[in-house]
C-alpha positions as CSV (number, residue, x, y, z in Angstrom):
1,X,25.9,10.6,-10.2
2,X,25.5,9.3,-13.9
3,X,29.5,8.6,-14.1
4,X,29.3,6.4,-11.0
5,X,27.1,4.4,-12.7
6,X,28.1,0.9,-14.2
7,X,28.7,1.6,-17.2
8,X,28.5,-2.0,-18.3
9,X,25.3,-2.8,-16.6
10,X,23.4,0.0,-17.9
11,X,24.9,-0.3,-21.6
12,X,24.1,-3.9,-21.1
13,X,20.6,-3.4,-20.4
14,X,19.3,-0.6,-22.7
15,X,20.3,-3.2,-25.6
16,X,18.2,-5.5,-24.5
17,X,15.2,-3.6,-23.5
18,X,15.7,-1.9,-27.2
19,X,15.8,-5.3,-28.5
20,X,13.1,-6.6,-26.3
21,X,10.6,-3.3,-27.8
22,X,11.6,-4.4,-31.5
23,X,11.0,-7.8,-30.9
24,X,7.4,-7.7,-28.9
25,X,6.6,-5.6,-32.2
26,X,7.5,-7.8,-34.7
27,X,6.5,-10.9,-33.0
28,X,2.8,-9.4,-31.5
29,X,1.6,-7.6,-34.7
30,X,0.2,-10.4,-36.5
31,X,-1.5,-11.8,-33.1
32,X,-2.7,-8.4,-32.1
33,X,-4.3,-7.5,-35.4
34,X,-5.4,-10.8,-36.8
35,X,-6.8,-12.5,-32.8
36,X,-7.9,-9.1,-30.5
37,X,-8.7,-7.2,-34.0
38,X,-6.5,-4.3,-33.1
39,X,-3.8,-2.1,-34.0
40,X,-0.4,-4.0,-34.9
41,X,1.4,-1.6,-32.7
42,X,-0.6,-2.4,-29.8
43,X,1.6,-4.5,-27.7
44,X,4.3,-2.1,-28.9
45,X,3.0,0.9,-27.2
46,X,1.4,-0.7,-24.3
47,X,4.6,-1.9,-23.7
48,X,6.9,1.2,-24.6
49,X,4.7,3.3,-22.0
50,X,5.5,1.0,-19.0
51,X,9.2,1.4,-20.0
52,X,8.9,5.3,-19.8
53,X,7.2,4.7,-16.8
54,X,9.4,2.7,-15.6
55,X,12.6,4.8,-16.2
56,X,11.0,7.8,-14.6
57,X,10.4,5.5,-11.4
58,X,13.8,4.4,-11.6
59,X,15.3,7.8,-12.0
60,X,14.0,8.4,-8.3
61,X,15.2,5.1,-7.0
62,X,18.9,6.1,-8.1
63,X,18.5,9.2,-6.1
64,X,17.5,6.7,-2.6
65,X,19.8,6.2,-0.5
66,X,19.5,2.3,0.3
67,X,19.8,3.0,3.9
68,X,15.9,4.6,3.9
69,X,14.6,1.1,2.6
70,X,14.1,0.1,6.1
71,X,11.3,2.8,6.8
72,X,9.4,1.8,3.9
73,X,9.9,-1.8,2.9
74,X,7.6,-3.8,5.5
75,X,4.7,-1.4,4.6
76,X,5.3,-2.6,1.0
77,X,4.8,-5.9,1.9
78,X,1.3,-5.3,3.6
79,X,0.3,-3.6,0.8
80,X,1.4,-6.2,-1.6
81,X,-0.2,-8.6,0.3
82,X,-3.7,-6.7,0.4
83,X,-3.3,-5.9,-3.1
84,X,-3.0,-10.1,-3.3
85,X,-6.3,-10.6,-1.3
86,X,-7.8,-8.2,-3.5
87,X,-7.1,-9.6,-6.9
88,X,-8.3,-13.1,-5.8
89,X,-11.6,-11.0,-5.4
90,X,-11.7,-8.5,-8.0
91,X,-8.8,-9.3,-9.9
92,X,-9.4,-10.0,-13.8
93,X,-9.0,-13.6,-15.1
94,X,-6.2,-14.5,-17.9
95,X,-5.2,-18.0,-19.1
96,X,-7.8,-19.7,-16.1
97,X,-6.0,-17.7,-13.6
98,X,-7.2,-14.3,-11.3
99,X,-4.0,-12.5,-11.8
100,X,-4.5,-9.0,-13.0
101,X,-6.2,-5.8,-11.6
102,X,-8.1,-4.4,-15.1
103,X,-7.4,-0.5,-14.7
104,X,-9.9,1.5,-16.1
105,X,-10.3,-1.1,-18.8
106,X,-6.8,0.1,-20.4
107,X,-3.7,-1.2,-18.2
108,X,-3.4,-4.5,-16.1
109,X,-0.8,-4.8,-12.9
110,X,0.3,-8.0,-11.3
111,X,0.9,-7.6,-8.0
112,X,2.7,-10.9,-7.8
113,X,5.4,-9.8,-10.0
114,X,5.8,-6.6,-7.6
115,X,6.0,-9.4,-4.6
116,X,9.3,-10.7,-5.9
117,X,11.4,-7.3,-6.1
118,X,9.2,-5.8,-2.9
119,X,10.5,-9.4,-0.9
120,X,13.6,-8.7,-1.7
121,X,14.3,-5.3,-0.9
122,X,12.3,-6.5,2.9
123,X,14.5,-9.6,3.1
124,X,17.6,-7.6,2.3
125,X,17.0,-4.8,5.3
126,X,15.6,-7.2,8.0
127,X,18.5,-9.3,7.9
128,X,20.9,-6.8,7.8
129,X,20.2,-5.8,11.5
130,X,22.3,-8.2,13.5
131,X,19.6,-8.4,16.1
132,X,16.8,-9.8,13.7
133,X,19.8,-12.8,13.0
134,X,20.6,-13.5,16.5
135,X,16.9,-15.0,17.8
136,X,15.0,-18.0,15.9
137,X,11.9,-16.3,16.5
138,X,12.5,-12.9,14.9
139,X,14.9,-15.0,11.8
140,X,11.7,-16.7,10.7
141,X,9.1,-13.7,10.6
142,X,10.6,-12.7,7.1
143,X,9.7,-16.5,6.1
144,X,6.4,-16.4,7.3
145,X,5.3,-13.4,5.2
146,X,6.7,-15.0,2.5
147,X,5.0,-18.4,2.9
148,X,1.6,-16.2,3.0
149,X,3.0,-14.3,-0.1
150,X,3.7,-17.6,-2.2
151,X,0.0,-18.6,-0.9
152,X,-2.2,-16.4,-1.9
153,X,0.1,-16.2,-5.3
154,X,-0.8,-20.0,-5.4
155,X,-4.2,-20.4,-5.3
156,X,-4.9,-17.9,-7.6
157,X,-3.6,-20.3,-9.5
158,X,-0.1,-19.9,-10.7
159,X,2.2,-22.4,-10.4
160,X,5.0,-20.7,-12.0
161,X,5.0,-17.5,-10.4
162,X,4.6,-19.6,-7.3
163,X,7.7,-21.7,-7.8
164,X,10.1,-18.8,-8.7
165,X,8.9,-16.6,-6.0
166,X,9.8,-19.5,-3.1
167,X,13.1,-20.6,-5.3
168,X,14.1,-16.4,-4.9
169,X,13.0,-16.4,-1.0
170,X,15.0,-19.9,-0.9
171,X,18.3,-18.7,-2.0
172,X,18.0,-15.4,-0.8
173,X,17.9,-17.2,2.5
174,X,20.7,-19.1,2.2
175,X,22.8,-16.4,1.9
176,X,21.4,-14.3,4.8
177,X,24.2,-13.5,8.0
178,X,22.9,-16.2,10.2
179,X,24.1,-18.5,12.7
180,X,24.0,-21.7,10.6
181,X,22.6,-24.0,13.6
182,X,19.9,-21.5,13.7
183,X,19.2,-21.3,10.2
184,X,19.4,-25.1,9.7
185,X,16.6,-25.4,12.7
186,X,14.8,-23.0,11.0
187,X,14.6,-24.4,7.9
188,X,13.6,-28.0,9.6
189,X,10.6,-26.1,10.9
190,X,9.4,-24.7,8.0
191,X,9.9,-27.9,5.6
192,X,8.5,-29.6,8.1
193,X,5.3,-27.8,9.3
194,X,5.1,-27.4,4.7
195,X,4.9,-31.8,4.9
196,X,2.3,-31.6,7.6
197,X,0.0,-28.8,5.7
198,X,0.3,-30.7,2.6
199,X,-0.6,-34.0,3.9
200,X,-3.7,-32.1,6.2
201,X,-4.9,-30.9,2.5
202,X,-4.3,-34.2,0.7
203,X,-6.0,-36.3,3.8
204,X,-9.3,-34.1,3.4
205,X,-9.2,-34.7,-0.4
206,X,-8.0,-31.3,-1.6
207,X,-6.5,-30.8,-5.0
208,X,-2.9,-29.8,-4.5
209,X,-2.7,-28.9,-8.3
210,X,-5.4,-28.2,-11.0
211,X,-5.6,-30.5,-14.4
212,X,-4.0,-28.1,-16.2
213,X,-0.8,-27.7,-14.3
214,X,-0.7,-31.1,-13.6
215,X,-0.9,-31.9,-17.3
216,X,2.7,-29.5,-17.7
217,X,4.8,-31.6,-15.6
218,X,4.8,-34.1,-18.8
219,X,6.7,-32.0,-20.7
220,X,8.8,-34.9,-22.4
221,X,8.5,-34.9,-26.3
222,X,6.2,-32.3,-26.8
223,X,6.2,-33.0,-30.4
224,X,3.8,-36.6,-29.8
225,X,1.4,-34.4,-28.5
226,X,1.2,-31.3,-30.7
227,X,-2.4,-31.1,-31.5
228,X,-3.0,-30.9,-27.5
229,X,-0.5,-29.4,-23.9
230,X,2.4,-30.3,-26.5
231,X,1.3,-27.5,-28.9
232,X,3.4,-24.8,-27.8
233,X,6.4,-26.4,-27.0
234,X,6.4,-28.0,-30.7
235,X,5.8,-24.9,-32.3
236,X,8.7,-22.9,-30.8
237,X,11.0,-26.0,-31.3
238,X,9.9,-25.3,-35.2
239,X,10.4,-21.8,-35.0
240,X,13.9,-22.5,-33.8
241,X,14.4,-24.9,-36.5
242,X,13.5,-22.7,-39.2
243,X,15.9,-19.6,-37.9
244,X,19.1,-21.4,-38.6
245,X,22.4,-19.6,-38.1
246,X,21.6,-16.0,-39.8
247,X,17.5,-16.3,-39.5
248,X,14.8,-15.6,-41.5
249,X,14.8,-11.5,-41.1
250,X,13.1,-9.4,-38.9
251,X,9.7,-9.6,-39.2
252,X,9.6,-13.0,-41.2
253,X,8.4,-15.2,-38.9
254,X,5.8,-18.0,-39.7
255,X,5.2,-19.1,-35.9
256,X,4.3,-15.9,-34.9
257,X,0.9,-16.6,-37.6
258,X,-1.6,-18.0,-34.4
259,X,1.1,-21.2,-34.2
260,X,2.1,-19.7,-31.4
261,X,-1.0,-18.7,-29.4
262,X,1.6,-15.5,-27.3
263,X,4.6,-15.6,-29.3
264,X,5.2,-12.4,-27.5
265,X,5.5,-13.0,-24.1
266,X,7.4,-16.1,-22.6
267,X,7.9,-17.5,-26.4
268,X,9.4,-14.4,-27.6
269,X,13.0,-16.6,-27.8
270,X,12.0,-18.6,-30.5
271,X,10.5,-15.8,-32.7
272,X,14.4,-14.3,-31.9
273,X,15.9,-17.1,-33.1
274,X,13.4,-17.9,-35.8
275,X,13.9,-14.4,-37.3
276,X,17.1,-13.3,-36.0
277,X,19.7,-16.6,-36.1
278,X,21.1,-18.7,-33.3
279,X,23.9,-16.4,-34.0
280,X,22.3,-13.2,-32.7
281,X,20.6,-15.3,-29.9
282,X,23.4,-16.5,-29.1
283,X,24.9,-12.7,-28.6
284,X,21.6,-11.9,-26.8
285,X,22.1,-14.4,-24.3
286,X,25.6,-12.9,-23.6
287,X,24.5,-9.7,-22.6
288,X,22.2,-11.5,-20.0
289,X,25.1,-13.4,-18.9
290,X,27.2,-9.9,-18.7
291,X,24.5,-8.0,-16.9
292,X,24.5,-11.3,-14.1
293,X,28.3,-11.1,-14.3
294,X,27.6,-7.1,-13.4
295,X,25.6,-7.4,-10.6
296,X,27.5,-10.3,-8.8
297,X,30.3,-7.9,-8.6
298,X,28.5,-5.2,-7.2
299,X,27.4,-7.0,-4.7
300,X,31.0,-8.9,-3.9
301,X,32.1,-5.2,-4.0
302,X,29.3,-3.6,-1.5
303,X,30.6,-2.4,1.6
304,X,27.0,-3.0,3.6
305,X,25.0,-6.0,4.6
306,X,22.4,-5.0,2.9
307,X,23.7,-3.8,-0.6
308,X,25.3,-7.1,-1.1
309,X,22.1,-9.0,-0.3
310,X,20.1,-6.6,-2.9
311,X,22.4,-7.6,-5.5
312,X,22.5,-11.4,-4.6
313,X,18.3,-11.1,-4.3
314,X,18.4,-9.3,-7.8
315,X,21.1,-11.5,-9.0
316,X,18.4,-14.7,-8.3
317,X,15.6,-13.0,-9.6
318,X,17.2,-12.4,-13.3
319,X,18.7,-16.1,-13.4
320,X,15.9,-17.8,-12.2
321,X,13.4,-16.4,-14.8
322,X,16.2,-17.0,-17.5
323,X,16.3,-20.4,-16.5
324,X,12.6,-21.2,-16.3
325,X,11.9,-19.6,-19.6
326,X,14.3,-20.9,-21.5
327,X,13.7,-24.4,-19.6
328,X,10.5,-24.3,-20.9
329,X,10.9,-23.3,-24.0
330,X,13.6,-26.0,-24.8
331,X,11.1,-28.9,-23.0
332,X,13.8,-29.5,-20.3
333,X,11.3,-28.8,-17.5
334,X,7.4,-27.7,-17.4
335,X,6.1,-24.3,-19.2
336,X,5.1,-22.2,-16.8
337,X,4.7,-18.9,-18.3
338,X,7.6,-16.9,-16.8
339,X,8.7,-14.1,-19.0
340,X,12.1,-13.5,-20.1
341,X,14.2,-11.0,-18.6
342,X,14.1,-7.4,-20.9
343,X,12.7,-9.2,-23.5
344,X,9.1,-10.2,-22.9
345,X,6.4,-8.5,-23.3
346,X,4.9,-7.5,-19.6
347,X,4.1,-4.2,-18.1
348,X,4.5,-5.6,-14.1
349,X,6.9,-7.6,-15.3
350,X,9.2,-5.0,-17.2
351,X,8.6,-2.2,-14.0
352,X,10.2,-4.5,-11.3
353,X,12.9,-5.3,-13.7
354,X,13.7,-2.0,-13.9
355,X,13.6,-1.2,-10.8
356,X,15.5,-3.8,-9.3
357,X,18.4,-2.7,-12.2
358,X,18.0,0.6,-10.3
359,X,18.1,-0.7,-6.9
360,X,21.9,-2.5,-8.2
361,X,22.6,0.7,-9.5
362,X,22.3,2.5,-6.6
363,X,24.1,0.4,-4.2
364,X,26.8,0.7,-6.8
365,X,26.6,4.2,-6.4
366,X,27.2,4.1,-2.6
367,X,30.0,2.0,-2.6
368,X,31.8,4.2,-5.0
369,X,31.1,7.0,-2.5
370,X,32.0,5.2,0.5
371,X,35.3,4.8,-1.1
């Protein structure tokens, strides 16, 4: 099985999650040690046991054959979806949002990075049974989940998570094998029963969006405003300044020094480029591009339905976050706290990653035996 695998892909990918483990160290130490009074290898170790974790987990998924996903993925959704209920309840809060379940005070899980890669898999086996593309009413269950999905993931609040789950379900949709005339009226509907809710909540007075989000959608010269929402912004465009070509060394950043309140986690760019060079950034940002490239030809090259829509799923979930991150970073649209793909520190996060580079794997793997 291991010399079916993408050989490309995989090489691809341990780089950057080796790269990603190095760089979570070097830019959390100081933040770890000098604002939560702990260890400097903290977010190091947190983070290297959800990778083990999550290679163990993906050791299994390689041995699925994609064709059992239809047993098991609609019960994944319920539980996703209780597990969403139940963080809005008991869930702990981070960054003035109820996110995180707080496991025996040691680990946190976000089930709403679980939702993307579990909607996916769902998506991809409902609409590969021609009978659940023929009738409008069975081609818009899938969408309703989701719009309850993106819901709960809303008000607990977060915007961003929000906004890339419903751009994933978007495109994934596009691409599904449906009559077009029933997939344009289907999209009519939703769009416009999503007009009619919003203007129901604005016409009773309800807040769409809290201060704090609204306040990131003036993202425009973040510099004028770098002793208040332009703080972040500013200080990553300095540690990208300072970096140069060839950077300042590993481990040399000043940014990382409380400028940067989590230079670890969807900042972790410009600490690469601060310590590392545009240079090396630069080559980082091409194994991204080559993993992409990887997994749109796995799934041009699937020989089912379902494989190919996988691969295009996963293939929207890597870019997207990519795009958002580094769109936010840059000041070229609002921050919203997405992570970068292999790089960012996140346990959730890192998990679904994994296994959705599993899940590519896989269907990989059964193309070259169908051959």
């Amino acid at each position: 099985m291991l010399r079916k695998l993408d050989k490309w892909l995989v090489i691809c990918t341990i780089l950057l999650l080796v790269i990603g483990l190095v760089m979570i160290f070097s830019a959390s130490n100081v933040t770890s040690y000098m604002k939560f009074a702990k260890s400097p290898y903290n977010f190091f170790i947190r983070q290297f046991i959800f990778l083990f974790g999550s290679l163990i987990i993906s050791f299994f998924i390689l041995k699925i054959d994609t064709k059992y996903y239809h047993y098991f993925s609609f019960i994944l959704v319920i539980i996703i979806m209780v597990l969403l209920g139940g963080v809005l309840i008991y869930g702990k809060v981070s960054n003035q949002a109820r996110s995180w379940f707080n496991l025996f005070g040691i680990i946190t899980l976000q089930p709403s990075e679980f939702a993307k890669v579990i909607t996916i898999v769902w998506f991809s086996c409902f609409y590969s049974i021609k009978e659940n593309c023929a009738k409008l009413n069975r081609v818009v269950i899938p969408l309703l989940f989701a719009a309850g999905i993106a819901l709960l993931i809303a008000i607990q609040p977060d915007l961003g998570t929000t906004i890339l789950y419903v751009g994933i379900v978007g495109l994934m949709y596009l691409i599904v094998p449906i009559n077009k005339k029933i997939k344009r009226n289907s999209i009519l509907g939703i769009l416009a029963m999503i007009v009619i809710f919003v203007l129901l909540l604005l016409n009773n007075g309800v807040k769409l969006l809290f201060e704090r989000q609204i306040e990131r959608f003036d993202f425009l010269n973040p510099c004028e405003r770098i002793y208040s929402t332009g703080n972040q912004v500013c200080n990553g465009y300095i540690a990208i300044n300072n970096g140069g070509l060839f950077g300042k060394g590993l481990g040399n950043s000043t940014q990382k020094y409380l400028y940067l309140p989590e230079p670890y986690t969807d900042f972790i760019f410009a600490i690469i480029v601060e310590e590392l060079g545009l240079i090396t950034s630069i080559g980082i940002l091409i194994l991204l591009f080559i993993i992409l490239w990887r997994i749109f030809l796995i799934a041009k090259r699937s020989k089912t339905t379902r494989g190919t829509l996988l691969c295009y799923g996963i293939f929207w979930y890597i870019l997207l976050h990519i795009v958002i991150n580094l769109g936010g970073l840059l000041g070229l649209m609002p921050l919203t706290g997405v992570p970068l793909p292999f790089l960012s520190y996140g346990g959730s996060y890192l998990m679904s990653l994994i296994a959705s580079i599993a899940i590519v794997l896989r269907v990989d793997i059964e193309t070259k035996l169908a051959r």
